[in-house]
C-alpha positions as CSV (number, residue, x, y, z in Angstrom):
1,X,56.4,86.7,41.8
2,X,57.9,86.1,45.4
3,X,59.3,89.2,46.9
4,X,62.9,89.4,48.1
5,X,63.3,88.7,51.7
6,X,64.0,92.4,52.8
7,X,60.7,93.4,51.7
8,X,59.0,90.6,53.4
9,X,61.0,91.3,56.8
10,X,62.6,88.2,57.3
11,X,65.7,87.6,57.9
12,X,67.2,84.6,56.8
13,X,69.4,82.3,59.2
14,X,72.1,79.9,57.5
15,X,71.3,76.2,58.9
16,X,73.5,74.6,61.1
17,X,75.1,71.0,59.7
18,X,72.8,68.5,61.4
19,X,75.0,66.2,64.1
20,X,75.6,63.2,63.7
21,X,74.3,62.0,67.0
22,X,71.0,63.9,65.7
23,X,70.8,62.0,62.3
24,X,71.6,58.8,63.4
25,X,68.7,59.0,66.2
26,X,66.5,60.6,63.4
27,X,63.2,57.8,63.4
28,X,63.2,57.5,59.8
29,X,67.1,56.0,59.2
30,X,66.1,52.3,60.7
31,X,62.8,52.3,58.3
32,X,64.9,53.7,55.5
33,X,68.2,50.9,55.9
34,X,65.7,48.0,56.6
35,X,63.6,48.8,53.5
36,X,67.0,48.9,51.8
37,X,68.3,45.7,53.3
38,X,65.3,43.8,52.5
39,X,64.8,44.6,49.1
40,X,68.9,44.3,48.6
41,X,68.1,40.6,49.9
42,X,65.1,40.0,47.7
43,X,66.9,41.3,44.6
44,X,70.2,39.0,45.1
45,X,67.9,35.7,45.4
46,X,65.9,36.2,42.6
47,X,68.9,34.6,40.6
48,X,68.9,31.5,43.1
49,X,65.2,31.4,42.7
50,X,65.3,31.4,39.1
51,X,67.2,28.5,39.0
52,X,65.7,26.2,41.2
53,X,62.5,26.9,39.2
54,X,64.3,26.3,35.8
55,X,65.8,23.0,37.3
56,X,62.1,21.6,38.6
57,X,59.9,23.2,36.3
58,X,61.5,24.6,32.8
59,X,64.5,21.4,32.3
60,X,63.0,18.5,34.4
61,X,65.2,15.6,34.6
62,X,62.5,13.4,33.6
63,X,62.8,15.6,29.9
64,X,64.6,13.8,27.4
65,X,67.6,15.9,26.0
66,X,66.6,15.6,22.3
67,X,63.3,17.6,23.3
68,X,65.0,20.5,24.4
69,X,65.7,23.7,23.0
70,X,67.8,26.2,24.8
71,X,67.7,28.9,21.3
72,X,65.2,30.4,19.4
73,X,65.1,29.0,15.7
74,X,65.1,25.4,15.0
75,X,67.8,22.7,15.8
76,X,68.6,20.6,13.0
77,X,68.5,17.1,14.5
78,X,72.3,15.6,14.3
């Protein structure tokens, strides 16, 4: 069990509110908003991406539109 502070004989200090001259020179804020720009970019492609690969690979043009099935089940042939 942690003793309380006066027994220890410290003596605690309230912390000052960090600058904001101090925390925008802190070395870890660049790493920390390009990680978050990058993976913001990756995530907001992946929509593009998935289409260009549905439109080449999944629905080819050369695919003839009575072979396709955009539901599970079975389509009744009309």
């Amino acid at each position: 069990m942690p003793k309380p502070d006066s027994v220890l004989g410290t003596v605690r200090r309230p912390r000052e509110p960090m600058s904001l001259t101090a925390l925008l020179s802190h070395p870890a804020l660049p790493v920390i908003l390009g990680v978050t720009f990058v993976t913001t970019l990756a995530f907001s492609a992946l929509p593009a991406i998935f289409a260009l690969y549905a439109q080449k690979v999944l629905f080819p043009p050369s695919m003839a539109s009575d072979r396709l099935q955009l539901r599970s089940g079975q389509v009744s042939p009309q």
